[in-house]
RORORO-403566 format. One line per field, with one value per atom (N, C-alpha, C): residue in one letter; x, y, z. Coordinates in steps of 0.05 Angstrom, whole numbers. Last residue first. Example, Ala and Ser with C-alpha at 12.3 -4.5 7.8 and 13.67 -1.06 7.14 Angstrom:
<zalos>
rest [S / S / S / A / A / A] .
u [257 / 273 / 258 / 264 / 246 / 264] .
v [-45 / -21 / 1 / -114 / -90 / -66] .
w [142 / 143 / 157 / 156 / 156 / 156] .
</zalos>
This chain:
<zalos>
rest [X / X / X / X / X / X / X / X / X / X / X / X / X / X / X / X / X / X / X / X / X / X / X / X / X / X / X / X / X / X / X / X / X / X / X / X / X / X / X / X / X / X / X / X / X / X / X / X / X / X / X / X / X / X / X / X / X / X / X / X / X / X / X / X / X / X / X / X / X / X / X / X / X / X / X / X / X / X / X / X / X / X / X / X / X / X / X / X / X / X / X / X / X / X / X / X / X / X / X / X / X / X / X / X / X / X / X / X / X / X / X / X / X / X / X / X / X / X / X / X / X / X / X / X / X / X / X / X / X / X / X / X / X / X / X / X / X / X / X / X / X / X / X / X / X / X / X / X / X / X / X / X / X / X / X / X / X / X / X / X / X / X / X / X / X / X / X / X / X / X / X / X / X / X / X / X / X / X / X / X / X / X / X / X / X / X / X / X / X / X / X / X / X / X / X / X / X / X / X / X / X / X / X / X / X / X / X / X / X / X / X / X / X / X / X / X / X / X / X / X / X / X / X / X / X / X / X / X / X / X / X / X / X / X / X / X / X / X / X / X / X / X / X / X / X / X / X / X / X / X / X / X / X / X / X / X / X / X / X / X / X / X / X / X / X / X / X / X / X / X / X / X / X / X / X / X / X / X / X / X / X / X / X / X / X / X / X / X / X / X / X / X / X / X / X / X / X / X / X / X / X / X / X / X / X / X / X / X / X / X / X / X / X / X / X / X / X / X / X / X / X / X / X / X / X / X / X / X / X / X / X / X / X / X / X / X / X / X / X / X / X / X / X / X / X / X / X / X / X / X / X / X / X / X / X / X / X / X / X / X / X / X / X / X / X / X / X / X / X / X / X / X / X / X / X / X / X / X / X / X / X / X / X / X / X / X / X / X / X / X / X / X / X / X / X / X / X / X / X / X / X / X / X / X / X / X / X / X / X / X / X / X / X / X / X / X / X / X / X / X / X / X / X / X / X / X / X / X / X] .
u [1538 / 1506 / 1493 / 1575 / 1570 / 1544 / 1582 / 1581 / 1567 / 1593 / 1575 / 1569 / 1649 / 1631 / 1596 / 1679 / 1677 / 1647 / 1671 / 1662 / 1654 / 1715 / 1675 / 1657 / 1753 / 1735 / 1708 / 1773 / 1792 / 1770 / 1770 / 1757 / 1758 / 1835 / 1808 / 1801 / 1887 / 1855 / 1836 / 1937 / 1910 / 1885 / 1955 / 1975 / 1955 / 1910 / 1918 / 1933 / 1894 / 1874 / 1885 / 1942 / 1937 / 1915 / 1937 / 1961 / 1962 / 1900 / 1892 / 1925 / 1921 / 1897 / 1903 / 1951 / 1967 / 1943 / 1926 / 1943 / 1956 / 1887 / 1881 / 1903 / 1926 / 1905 / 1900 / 1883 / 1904 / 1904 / 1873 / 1866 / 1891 / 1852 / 1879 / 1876 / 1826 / 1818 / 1831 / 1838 / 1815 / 1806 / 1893 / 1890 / 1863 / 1881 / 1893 / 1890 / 1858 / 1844 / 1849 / 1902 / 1879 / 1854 / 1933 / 1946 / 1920 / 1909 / 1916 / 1920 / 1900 / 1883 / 1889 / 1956 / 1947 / 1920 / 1969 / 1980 / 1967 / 1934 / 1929 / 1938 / 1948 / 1929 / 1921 / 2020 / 2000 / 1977 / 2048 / 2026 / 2013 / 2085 / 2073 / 2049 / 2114 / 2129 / 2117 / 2079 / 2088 / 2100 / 2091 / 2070 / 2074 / 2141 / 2141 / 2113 / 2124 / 2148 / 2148 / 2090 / 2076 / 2102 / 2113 / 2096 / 2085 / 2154 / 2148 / 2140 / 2107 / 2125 / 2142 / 2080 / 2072 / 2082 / 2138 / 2117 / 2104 / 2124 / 2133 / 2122 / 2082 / 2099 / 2114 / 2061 / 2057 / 2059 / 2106 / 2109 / 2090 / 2090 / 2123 / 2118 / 2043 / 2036 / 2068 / 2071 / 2052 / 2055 / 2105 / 2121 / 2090 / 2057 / 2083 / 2095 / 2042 / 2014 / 2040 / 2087 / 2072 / 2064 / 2089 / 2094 / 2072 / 2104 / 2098 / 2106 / 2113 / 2083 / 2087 / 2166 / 2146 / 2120 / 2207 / 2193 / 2173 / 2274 / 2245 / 2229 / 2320 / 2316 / 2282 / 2342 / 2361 / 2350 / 2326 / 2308 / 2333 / 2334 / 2336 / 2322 / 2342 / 2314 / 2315 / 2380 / 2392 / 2363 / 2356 / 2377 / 2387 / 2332 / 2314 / 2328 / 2368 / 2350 / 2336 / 2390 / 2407 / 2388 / 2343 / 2350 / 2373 / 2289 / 2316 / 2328 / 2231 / 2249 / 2277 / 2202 / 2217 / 2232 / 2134 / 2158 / 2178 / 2075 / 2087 / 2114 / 2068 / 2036 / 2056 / 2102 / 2107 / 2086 / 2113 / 2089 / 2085 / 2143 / 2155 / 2128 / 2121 / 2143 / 2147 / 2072 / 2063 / 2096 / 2076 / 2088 / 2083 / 2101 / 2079 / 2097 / 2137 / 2109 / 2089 / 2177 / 2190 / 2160 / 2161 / 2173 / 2178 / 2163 / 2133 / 2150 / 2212 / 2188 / 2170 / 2227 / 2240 / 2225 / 2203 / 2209 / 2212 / 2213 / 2194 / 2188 / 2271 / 2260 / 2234 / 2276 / 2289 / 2270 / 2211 / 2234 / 2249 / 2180 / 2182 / 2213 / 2134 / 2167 / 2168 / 2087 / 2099 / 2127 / 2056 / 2066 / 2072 / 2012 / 2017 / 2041 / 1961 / 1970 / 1993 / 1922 / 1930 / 1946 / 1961 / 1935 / 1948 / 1973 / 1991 / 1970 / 1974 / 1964 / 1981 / 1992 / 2001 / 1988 / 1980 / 1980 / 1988 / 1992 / 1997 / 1998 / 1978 / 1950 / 1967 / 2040 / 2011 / 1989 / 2087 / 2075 / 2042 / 2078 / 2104 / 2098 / 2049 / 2042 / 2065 / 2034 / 2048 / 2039 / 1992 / 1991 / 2023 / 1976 / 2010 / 1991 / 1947 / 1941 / 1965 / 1936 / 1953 / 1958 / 1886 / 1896 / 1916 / 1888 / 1874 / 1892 / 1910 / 1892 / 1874 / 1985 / 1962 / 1931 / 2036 / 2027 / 2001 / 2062 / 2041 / 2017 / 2125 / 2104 / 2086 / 2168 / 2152 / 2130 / 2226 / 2198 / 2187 / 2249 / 2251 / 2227 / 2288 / 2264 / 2270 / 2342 / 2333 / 2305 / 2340 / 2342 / 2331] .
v [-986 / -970 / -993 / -1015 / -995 / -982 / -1052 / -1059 / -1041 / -1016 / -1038 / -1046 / -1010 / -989 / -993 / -1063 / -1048 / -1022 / -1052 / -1080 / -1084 / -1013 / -1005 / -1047 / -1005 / -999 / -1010 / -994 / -1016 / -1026 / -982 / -978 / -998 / -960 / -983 / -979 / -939 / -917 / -945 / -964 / -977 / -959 / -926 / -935 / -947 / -922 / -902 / -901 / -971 / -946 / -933 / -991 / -1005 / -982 / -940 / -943 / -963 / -964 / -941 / -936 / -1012 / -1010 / -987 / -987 / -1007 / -1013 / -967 / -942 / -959 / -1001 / -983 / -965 / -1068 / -1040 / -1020 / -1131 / -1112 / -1079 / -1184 / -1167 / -1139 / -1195 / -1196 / -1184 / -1192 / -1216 / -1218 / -1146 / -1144 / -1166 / -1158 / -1136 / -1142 / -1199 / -1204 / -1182 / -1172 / -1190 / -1202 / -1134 / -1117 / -1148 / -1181 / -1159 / -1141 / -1193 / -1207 / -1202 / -1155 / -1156 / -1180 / -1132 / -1118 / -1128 / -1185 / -1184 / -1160 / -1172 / -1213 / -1199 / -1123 / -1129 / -1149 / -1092 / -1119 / -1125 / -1061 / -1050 / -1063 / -1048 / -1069 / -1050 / -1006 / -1024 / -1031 / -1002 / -967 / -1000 / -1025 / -1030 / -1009 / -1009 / -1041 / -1031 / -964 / -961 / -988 / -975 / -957 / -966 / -1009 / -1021 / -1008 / -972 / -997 / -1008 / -949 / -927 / -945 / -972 / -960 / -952 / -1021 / -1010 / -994 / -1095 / -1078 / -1051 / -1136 / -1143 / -1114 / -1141 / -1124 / -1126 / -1177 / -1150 / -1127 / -1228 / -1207 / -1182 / -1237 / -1231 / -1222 / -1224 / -1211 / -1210 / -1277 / -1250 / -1221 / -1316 / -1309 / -1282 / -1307 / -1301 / -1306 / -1271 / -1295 / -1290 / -1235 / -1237 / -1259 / -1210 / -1240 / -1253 / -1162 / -1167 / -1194 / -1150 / -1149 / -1152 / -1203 / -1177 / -1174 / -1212 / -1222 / -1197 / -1187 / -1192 / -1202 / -1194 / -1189 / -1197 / -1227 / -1205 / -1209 / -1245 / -1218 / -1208 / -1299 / -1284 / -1259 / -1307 / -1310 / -1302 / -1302 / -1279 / -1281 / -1350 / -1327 / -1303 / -1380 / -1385 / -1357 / -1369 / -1372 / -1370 / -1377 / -1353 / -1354 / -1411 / -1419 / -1400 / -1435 / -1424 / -1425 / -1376 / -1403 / -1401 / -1360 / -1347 / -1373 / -1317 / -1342 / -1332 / -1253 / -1282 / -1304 / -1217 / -1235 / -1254 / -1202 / -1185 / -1203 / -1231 / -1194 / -1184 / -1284 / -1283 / -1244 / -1261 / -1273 / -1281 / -1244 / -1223 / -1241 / -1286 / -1273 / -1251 / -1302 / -1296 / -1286 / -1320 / -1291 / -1280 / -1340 / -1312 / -1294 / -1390 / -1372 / -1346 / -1392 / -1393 / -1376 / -1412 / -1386 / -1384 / -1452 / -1428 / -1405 / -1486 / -1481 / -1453 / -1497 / -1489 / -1473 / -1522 / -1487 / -1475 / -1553 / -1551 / -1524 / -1550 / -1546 / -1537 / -1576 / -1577 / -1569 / -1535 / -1549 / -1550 / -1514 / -1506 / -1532 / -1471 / -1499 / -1484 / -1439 / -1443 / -1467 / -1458 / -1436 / -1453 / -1499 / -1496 / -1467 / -1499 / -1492 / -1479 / -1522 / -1506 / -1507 / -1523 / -1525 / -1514 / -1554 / -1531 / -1546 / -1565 / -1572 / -1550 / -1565 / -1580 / -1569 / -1570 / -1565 / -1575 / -1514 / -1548 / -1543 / -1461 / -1466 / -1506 / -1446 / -1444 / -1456 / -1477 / -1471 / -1469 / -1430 / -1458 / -1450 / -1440 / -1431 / -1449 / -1414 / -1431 / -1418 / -1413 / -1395 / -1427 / -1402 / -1422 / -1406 / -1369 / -1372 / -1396 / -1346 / -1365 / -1375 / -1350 / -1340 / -1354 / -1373 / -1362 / -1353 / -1415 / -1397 / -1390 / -1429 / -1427 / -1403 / -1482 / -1456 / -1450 / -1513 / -1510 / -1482 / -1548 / -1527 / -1526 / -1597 / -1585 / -1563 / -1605 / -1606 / -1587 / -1660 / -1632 / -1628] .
w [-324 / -330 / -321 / -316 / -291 / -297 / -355 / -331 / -312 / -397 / -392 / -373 / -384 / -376 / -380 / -392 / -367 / -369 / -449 / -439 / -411 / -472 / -466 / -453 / -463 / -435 / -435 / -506 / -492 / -468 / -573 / -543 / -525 / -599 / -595 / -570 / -617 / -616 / -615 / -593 / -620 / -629 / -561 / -582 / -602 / -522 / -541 / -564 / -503 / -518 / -546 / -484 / -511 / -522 / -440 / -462 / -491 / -408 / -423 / -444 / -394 / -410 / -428 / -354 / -387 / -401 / -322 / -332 / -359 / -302 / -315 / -333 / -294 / -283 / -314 / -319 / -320 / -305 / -325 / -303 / -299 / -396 / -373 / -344 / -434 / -421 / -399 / -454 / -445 / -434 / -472 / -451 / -446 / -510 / -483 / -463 / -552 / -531 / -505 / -558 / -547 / -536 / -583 / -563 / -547 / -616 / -604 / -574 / -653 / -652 / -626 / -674 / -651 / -642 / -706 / -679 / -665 / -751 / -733 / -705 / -766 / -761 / -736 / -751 / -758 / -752 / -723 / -745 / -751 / -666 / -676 / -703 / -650 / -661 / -676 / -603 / -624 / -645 / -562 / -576 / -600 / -541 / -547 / -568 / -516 / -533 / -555 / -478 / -504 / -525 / -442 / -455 / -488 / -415 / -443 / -455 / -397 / -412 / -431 / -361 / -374 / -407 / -342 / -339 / -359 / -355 / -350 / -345 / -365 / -340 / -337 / -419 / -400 / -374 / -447 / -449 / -419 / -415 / -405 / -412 / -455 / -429 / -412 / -506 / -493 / -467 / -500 / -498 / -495 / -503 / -473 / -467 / -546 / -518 / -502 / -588 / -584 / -560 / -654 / -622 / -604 / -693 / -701 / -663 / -699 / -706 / -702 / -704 / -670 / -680 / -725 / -726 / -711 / -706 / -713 / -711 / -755 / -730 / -729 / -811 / -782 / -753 / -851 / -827 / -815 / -895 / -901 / -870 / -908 / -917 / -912 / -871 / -901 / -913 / -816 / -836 / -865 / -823 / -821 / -829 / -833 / -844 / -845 / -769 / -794 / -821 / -733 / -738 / -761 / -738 / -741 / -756 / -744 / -715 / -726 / -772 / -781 / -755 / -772 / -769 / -769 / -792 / -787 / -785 / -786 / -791 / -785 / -803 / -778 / -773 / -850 / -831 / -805 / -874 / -874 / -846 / -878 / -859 / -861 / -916 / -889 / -873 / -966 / -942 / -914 / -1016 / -998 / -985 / -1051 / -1058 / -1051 / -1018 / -1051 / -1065 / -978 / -975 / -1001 / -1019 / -996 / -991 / -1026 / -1039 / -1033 / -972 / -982 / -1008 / -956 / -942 / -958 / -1004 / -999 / -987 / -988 / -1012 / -1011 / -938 / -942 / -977 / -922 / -935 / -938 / -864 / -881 / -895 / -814 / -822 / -852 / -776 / -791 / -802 / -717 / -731 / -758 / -676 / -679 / -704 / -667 / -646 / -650 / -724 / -708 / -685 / -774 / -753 / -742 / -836 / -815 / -794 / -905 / -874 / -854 / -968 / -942 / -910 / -1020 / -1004 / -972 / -1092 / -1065 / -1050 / -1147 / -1126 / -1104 / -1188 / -1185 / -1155 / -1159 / -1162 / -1172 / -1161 / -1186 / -1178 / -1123 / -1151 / -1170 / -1066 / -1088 / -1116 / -1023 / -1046 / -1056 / -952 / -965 / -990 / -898 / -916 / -938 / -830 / -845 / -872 / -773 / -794 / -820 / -714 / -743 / -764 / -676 / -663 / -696 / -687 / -691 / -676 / -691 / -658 / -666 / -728 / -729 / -704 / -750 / -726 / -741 / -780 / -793 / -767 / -777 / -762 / -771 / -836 / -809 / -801 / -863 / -856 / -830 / -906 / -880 / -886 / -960 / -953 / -924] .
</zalos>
């Protein structure tokens, strides 16, 4: 049976058991990925939410529509398409982030903005789309 590439853009470890085998689990490092059977895939998907909430993602968009996503989902966004997303301006950036609800991914998204030399006007827009204090690392600074 063919294997597919399962990714996990996360900086966290993503742990799969099967319950219908006995003992066998599956990790999947942060930043990395594994080959996994269609069976399996689609297993994990009938048991979890970790492909519905974008935590991991199968590179192989046939596969991925016969699971029911039409399209990838904006929680399962990776440190490239971050760092493009805030390539644009203000006003897409809010529109793009409005999208995202995922814990793993807005928590990704607000370390990058605070590790990013970013100006102020796409700062203050992760502020507002996350209500997280985007500043206070800066305003440390100035007292």
């Amino acid at each position: 049976m063919a294997k597919y590439k399962v990714l996990n853009d996360n900086p966290f470890n993503v742990g799969i058991r099967f319950e219908n085998e006995a003992n066998r689990e599956i990790t999947i490092r942060g930043k990395s990925f594994v080959l996994m059977e269609e069976d399996d895939i689609l297993y994990t998907d009938s048991v979890s939410k970790l492909f519905r909430n974008g935590v991991i993602t199968v590179d192989d968009n046939e596969l991925m529509i016969k699971m029911g996503y039409m399209e990838k989902s904006s929680n399962a966004i990776s440190d490239d398409e971050i760092e493009a997303l805030f390539k644009g301006t203000p006003k897409k950036i809010k529109e793009e982030l409005e999208k995202i609800d995922a814990k793993h991914a807005i928590e990704k998204i607000v370390s990058y903005a605070k590790t990013s030399d970013l100006p102020q006007s796409k700062l203050k827009v992760v502020k507002e789309v996350f209500n997280v204090e985007i500043f206070e690392e800066l305003d440390q600074e100035i007292v």
